[in-house]
N, C-alpha and C positions, 0 to 999 in steps of 0.2 A: 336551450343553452347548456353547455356543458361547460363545468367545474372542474379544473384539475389544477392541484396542488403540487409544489415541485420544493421540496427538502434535502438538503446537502448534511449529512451527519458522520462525527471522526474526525479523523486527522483528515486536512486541504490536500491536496494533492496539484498538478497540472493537468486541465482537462475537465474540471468542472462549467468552469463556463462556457466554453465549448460544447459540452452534453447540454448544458441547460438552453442554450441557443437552441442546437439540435433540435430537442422534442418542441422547444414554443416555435421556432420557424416551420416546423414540420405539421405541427397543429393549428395553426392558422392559416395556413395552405390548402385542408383539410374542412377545416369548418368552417373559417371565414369570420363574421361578427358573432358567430353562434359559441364561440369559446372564452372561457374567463378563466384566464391564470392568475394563481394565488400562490406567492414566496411564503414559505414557514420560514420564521427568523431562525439562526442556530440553530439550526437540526430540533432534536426530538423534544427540547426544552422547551422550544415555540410551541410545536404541538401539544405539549403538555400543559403549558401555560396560554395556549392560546394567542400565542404574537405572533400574527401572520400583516400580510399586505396584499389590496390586489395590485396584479401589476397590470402595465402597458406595456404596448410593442413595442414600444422606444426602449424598454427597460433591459432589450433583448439585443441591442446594435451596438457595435463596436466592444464588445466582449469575448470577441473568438480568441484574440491573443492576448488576452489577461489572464495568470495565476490566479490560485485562491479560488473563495468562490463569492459571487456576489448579495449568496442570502446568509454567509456567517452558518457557523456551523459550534459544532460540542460534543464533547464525548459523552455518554450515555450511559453507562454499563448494562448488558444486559441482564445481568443476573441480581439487577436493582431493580428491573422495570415489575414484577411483580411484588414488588416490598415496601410497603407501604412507613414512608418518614417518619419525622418526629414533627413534619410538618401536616401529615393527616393528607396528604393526598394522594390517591389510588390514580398512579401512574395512567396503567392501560386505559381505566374509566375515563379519564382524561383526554385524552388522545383520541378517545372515541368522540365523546364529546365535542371537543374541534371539527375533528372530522365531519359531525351532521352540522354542528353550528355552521359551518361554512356552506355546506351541502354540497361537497366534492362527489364529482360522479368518479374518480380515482385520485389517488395520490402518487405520484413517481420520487422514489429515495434513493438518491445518489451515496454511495456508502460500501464499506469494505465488510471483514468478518462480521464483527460484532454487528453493527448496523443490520446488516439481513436476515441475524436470530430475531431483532427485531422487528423488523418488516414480515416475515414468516410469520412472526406471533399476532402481528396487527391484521393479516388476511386470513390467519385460524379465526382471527375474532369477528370475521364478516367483512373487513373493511375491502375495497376495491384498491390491490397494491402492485405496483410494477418496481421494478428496481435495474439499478445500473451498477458495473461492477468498477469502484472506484479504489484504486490504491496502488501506490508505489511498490508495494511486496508483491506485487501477483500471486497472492499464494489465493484467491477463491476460489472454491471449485465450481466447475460448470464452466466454465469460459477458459480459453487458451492463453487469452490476454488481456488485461485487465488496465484501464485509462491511468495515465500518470506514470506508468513503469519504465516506457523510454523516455522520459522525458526526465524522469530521474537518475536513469542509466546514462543519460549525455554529461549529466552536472557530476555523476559518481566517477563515470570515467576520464575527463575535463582535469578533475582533484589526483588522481593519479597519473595519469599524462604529465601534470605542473610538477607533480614530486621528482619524477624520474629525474630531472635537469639540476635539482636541488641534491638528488640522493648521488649521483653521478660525482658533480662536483666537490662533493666533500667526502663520500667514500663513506655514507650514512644508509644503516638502515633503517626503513620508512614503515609502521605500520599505520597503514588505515582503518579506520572505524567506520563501514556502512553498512545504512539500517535496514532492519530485518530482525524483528525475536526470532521469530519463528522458523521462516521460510527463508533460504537461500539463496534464491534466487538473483536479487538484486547484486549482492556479492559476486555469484559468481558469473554473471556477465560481464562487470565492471571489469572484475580481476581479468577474464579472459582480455577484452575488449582494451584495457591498459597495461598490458602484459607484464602484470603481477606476477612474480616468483612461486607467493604463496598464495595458496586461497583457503578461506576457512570459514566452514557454514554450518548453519546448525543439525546439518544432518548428517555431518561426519564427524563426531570427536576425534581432537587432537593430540600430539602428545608433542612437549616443547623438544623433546631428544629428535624427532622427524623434523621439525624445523630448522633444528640449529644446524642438522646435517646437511641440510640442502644450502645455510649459508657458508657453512665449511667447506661444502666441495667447489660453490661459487668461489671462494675466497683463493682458491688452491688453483683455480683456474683464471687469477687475476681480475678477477670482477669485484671486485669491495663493495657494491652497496647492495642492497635487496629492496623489494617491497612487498610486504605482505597484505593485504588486503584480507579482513578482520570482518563478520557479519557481529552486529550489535549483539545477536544472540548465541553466535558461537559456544562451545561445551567442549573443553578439555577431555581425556579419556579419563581420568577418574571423578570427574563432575557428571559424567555419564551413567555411575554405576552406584550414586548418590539416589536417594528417594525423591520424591519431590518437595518433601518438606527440609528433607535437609539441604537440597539446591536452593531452595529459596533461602533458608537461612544462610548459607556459605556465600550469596549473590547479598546479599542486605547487608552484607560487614566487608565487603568488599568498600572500600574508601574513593575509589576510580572507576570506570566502565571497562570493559574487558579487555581492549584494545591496550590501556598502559598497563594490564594485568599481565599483558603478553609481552610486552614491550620490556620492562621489568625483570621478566626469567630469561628473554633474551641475552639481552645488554647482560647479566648476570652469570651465565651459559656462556659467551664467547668474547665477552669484553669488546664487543663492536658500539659504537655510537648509535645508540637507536633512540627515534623521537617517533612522535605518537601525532597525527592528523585527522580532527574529527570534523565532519563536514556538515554534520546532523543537520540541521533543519533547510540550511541552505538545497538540498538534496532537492525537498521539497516543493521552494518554491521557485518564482520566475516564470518565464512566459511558457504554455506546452510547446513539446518540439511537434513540425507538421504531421508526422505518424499520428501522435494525440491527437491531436485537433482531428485530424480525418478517423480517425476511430471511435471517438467520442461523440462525433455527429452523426456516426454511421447509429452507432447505437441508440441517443437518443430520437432518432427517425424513425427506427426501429419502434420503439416505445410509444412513438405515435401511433404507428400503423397497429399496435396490438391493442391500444383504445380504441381506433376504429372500430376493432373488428369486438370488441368488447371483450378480449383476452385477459385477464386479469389473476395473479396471483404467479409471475412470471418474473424471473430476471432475464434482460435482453445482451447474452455472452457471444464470443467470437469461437466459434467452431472450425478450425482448417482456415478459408478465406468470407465463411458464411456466416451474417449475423443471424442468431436463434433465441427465440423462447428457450428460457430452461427453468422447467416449474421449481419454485422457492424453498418446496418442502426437501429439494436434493440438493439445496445448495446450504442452506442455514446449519451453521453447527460442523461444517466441514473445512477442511484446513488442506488448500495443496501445496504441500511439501518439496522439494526437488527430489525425484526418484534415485537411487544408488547407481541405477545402469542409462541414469539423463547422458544424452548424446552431445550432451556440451562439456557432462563431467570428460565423458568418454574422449574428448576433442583435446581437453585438457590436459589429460594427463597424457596423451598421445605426444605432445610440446614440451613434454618437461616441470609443468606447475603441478608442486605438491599441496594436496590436501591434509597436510600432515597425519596423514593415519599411515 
C-alpha cells in the first residue's frame, strides 16, 4: 500500500485543485486500491502539528474548476523553520514526525518561493519530496511556467480593459496596482495584453520626469487619459540606489502602497486627474482559466509518474512544451526575474509603452 501525502502552502492561487485532482486521478489509475491519499490541513502547520486526513476518491471530483485549494493552506517562513519558539517546538523535528506517524511513502507540496526552500530542506532531511510550481508571479526557477499565472493574467488584464472606458470618458489618468514584489512578470503581460501606456516592474527603476513625459506628449496629441500599470513592487530610480535597509525603512513610512505613491507625484507633476485601482487579492482568486487547469494536471500526472518510478526529490516544471523533473536543490532559494533583454520587454517598447526609465 502506498502513502502519499498532498500539501498546498503560501498564498492560493488558480490551479490548485486542478494539480491536486491531477496526481490523485493519476495515482489511482496507477495503483488502484493499493494507494492512500492523505490531505495535510494548511500547509506546513498541519505538518508540523500533525492535522492531516485521509481522504477518498470522492474527495477528488468536481474540483477541476474550483479556485483556492481544497486542503487550506498558510504561510510558513522559511527562515522560521529552523528556529525553535517560545512555544518549544522544533519545527523540522516535527514534520518529520508526521511524516513517519503517517508512514507516507512521499509527500507532493504544491507551493511557490518560499515553500520549496522548504521542501529542499524536508528531502536534505531524508524525507521522499516531489513539488509543483504554484504561483501567480511565475517568477520560480526551473520551470517556464508556473500554475495560476494565466489565470491571474486574465483577472489583471479584465481590470485594465474595464479602466480604459472609465479613463477615456473622463479624460482620467488610471494607475494600476498588480501584484508582484519581486518579479515582473505579471505586470508586464497585463500591461502589454491591456494596452497600458506605462509599464513598471521591479526590474526597471523609474523615474516620475519619463512618465509624466509620455503623458505630456499623449496629451499634445489629444489623448487626455493614460494608464499606467504599476507591479506591487515596483522601485523608483532613487529607491534603487538606497541599501536595503534603508529601502525597507523608506517602504514602512510610506502610509499607501506604491501605486498612490505614484499616482500622487503624478497628479502633482501635471495637474491631470489621476485615481489609483488595486485589484489585490481578487487577482488571485476565481475559477482557473482552461490553460491552468490543463497545465496543472499535466504536472500533477507528472508527479504521479515520478512516484512510480520512485523519483524523489524533484519539482515537476514546464520546459518549451515538455513536463520535466527539475531536482529541488536547483530550484530552492532561486528567484526568476524578468531578464532586461525579455522579448516581451523588447515587444513593448517596440509599441510605444514606457518603462519609465
Amino acid at each position: 500500500m502506498k502513502k502519499i501525502g498532498l500539501l498546498t502552502s503560501g498564498g492560493d492561487c488558480q490551479g490548485l485543485n486542478p494539480a491536486i485532482r491531477g496526481v490523485a486521478k493519476a495515482l489511482y489509475d496507477s495503483f488502484g486500491k493499493d494507494v492512500k491519499l492523505y490531505g495535510i490541513r494548511d500547509g506546513y502547520r498541519g505538518l508540523i502539528e500533525g492535522d492531516y486526513d485521509a481522504m477518498k476518491k470522492s474527495d477528488f471530483s468536481g474540483i477541476l474548476t474550483m479556485g483556492g485549494t481544497i486542503l487550506g493552506t498558510s504561510r510558513q517562513p522559511f527562515k522560521e523553520m529552523n528556529v525553535v519558539g517560545d512555544d518549544g517546538v522544533d519545527k523540522v523535528k516535527a514534520m518529520k514526525e508526521t511524516y513517519k506517524d503517517i508512514g507516507l511513502d512521499c509527500l507532493i507540496i504544491l507551493g511557490g518561493n518560499g515553500t520549496h526552500k522548504t521542501a529542499n530542506l524536508l528531502s536534505e532531511e531524508g524525507l521522499n519530496i516531489i513539488t509543483l510550481p504554484k504561483t501567480i508571479d511565475n517568477d520560480l526557477w526551473g520551470t517556464d511556467m508556473t500554475f495560476g499565472f494565466y489565470s491571474a493574467l486574465e483577472v489583471a488584464t479584465d481590470v485594465i480593459d474595464r479602466l480604459h472606458t472609465t479613463a477615456t470618458s473622463h479624460g482620467r489618468i488610471f494607475v494600476v496596482e498588480i501584484m508582484g514584489h519581486k518579479a515582473g512578470w505579471l505586470t508586464l503581460y497585463a500591461g502589454v495584453a491591456g494596452g497600458a501606456d506605462v509599464v513598471l516592474i521591479p526590474e526597471i527603476p523609474y523615474s516620475i520626469k519619463k512618465i509624466t513625459d509620455v503623458i505630456d506628449a499623449r496629451t499634445k496629441e489629444g489623448k487626455l487619459f493614460s494608464i499606467i500599470a504599476v507591479a506591487e513592487g515596483a522601485v523608483s530610480l532613487e529607491e534603487s540606489k538606497l541599501s536595503k535597509k534603508d529601502f525597507k525603512a523608506r517602504r514602512a513610512e510610506m502610509k499607501h502602497s506604491i501605486a498612490y505613491s505614484v499616482a500622487e507625484e503624478i497628479e502633482k507633476a501635471t495637474g491631470h486627474e489621476t485615481r489609483v485601482a488595486v485589484p489585490g487579492h481578487i487577482q488571485r482568486g476565481g475559477s482557473p482559466s482552461p490553460y491552468d487547469r490543463v497545465l496543472s494536471t499535466r504536472l500533477g500526472a507528472k508527479a504521479a509518474e515520478l512516484i512510480r518510478n520512485e523519483q524523489f526529490g524533484y519539482m515537476v516544471g514546464l520546459s518549451g512544451n515538455e513536463v520535466v523533473p527539475v531536482p529541488l536543490s536547483q530550484v530552492a532559494g532561486k528567484l526568476k526575474t524578468v531578464p532586461l533583454n525579455n522579448e516581451v520587454i523588447q515587444c513593448a517598447r517596440s509599441i510605444g509603452v514606457s518603462f519609465g526609465d
